[in-house]
N, C-alpha and C positions, 0 to 999 in steps of 0.2 A: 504494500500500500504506500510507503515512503515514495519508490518510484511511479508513483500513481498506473500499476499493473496490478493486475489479479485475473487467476485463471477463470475460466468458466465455472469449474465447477466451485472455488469459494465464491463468486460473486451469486451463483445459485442458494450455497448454505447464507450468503447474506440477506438474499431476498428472502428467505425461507423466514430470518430470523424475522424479518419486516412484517411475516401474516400473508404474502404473495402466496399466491395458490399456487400448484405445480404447471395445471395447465394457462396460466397464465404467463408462468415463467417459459415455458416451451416453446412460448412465441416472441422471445423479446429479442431474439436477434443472436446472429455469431460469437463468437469469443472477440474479434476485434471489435465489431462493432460494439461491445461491452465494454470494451476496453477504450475504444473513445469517448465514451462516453465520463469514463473516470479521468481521461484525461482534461475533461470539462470545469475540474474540479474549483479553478477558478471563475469562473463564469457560473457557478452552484453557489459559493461563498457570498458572490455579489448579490444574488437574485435571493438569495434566503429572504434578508428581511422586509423584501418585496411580499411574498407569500405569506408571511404571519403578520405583515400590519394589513395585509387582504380581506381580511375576514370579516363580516359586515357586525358591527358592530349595535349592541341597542341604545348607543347614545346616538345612532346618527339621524337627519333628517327622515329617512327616507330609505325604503326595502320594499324594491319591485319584484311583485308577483302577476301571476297570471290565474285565473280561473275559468276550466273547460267544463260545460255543461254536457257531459253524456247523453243526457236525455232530449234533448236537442238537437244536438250534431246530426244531421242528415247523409254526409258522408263525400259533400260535392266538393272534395279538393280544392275549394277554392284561397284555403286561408296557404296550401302546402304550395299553388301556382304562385299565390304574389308571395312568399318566401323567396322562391328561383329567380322571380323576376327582380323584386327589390336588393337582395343580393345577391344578385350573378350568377346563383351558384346551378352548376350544370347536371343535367339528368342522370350520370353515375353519382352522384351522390342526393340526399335527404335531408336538411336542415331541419326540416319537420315532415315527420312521419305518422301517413292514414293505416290503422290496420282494422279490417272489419273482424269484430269478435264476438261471442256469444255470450251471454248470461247462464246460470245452473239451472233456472228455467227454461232455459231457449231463446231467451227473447235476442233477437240480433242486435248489435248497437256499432259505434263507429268511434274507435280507441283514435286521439289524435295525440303527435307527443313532440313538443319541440326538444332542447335541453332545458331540463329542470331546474338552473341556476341552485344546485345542491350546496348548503350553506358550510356542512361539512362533506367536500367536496373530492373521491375519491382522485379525482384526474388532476385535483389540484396537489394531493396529498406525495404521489408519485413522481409529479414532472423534476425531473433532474436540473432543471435551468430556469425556475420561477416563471414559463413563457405562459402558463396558465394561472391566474388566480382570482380569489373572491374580493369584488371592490366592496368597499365600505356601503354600499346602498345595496348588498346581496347579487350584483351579476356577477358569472361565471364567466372572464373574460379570458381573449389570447390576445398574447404578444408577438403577432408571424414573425419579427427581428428576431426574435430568442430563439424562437422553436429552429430545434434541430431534426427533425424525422423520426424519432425514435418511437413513437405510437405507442408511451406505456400511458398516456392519460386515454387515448383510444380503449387498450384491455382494461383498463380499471375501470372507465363507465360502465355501470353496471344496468344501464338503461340501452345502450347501442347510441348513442347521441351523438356522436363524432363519426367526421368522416374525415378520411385521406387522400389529400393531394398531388394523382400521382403523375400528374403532366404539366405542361406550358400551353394555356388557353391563348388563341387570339379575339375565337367569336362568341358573342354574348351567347346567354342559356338556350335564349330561343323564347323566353319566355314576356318577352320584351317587343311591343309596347303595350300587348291585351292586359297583360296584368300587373303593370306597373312598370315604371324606370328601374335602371338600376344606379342606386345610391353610393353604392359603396366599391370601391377597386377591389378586382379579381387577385385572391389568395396568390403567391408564388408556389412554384413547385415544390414537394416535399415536407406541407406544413399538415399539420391538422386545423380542419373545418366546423363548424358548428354553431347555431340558434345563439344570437347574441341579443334577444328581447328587442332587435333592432335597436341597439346603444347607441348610435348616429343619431337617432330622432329624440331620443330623451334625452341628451344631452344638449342638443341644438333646442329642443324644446322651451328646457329649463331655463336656458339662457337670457330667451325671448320671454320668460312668463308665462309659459302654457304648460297644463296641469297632462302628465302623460295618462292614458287612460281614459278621458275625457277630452281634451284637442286632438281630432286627428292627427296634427301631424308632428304631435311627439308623442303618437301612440304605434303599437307594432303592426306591420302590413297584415298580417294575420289575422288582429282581433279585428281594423277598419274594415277588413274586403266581407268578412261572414255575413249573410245574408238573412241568418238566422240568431245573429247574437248569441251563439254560443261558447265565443270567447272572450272574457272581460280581462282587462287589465288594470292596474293601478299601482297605489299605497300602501303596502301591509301595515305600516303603521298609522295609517291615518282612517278612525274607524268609519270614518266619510266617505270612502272611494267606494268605486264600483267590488273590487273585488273586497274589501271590507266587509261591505254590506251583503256581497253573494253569501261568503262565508257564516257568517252570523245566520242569518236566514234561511240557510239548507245544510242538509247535510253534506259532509266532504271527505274527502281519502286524497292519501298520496300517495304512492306508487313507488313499493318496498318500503314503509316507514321501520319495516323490522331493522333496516342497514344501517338506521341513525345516521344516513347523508341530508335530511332536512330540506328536501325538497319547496322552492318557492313555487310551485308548480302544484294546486288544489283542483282535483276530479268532483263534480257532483254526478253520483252516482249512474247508469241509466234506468231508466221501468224494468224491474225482476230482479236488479240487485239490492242484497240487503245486507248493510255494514255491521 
């Protein structure tokens, strides 16, 4: 370790000591590529306490959530179109993912799931070089400068939330102009991808004065395009907001709450599920 080397197999007994599961480790790359990674080991030093002043804090203003109504959701990809469109992002990968599922009754409904902005955040917990963390207002954010390719905050989501960057784009998604512009510059090659609550529009929002959740346009492409208002955004700390008051007023789940990642991300349930 002095010379910043170690073989595969102790950097395996290291992960092992971390609570890494085995088949998680069996994807995380060759002995060199592990080994450059330790060679990182200043560029880890710097970004640490990037990642532990990360963590949203409950003195701060503000912790943005989302709330998806199950029982509503009709299934018309509309909110997963303007995702691609609004940020770039191209048909092999998902920023937000439709999956149609069923109830223990039968009853069909329509599971939608961006990234969860997890407050104790496994992909954050892993990344070698702070290029993922939690801002003080709860988003689950990337730094494309830092990230090096190593796709351990990919295995650690325990949702599939992330996706990998594995080419040089020139042409937009395609998904452009029906369902929106796009906002935001296309990722470089070799980074990880993923649902940023549209942070471009809440921060530009905030600037100007407009309440995200309630102004459009520092609210996410997703919850504006639905048709059916089954996706609210807002405040978790402000018991005024839309998702505030969804909460209070219906029942809710979040998705694996057993993992203690503390998902900003609250499901109401659909017709035939009972919590």
């Amino acid at each position: 370790m002095d010379e910043q080397f170690v073989s595969r197999r102790d950097f395996v007994r290291l992960l092992a000591g971390l609570g890494v599961s085995a088949s998680a480790i069996a994807v995380l790359g060759s002995a060199d590529q592990l080994n450059a990674l330790l060679r990182a080991e200043q560029a880890i030093d710097a970004a640490a306490p990037l990642a532990a002043e990360g963590h949203a804090g409950s003195d701060h203003p503000h912790r943005w959530g989302m709330v998806i109504d199950l029982s509503v959701c009709i299934g018309c990809e509309y909110c997963v179109y303007a995702c691609q469109a609004v940020n770039d992002v191209p048909d092999d990968m998902r920023w937000n993912v439709h999956l149609v599922e069923r109830t223990t009754t039968g009853n069909i409904f329509h599971m939608t799931r961006p990234c969860l902005h997890c407050q104790d955040a496994p992909c954050v917990a892993v990344c070698p070089v702070g290029a993922t963390y939690v801002r003080d207002d709860g988003i689950v954010i990337m730094d494309y400068t830092k990230c090096i390719g190593c796709r351990y905050c990919q295995v650690a989501c325990p949702y599939g939330a992330r996706s990998f960057n594995w080419g040089e784009r020139e042409a937009s998604s395609g998904y452009q102009p029906t369902w929106g512009s796009a906002e935001v510059e296309q990722r470089p090659r070799g980074v990880v991808e993923k649902c940023t609550f549209c942070v471009h529009r809440i921060d530009r929002g905030l600037a100007q004065g407009l309440v995200p959740g309630v102004d459009r346009q520092a609210t996410p492409a997703c919850v504006n395009i639905c048709p059916v208002k089954a996706r609210l955004f807002g405040d978790l700390n402000d018991p005024d907001s839309p998702v505030s008051r969804a909460i209070a007023s219906h029942p809710t789940f979040r998705l694996r709450e057993d993992l203690g990642t503390e998902p900003n991300v609250y499901y109401i349930p659909p017709k035939g599920m009972t919590l």
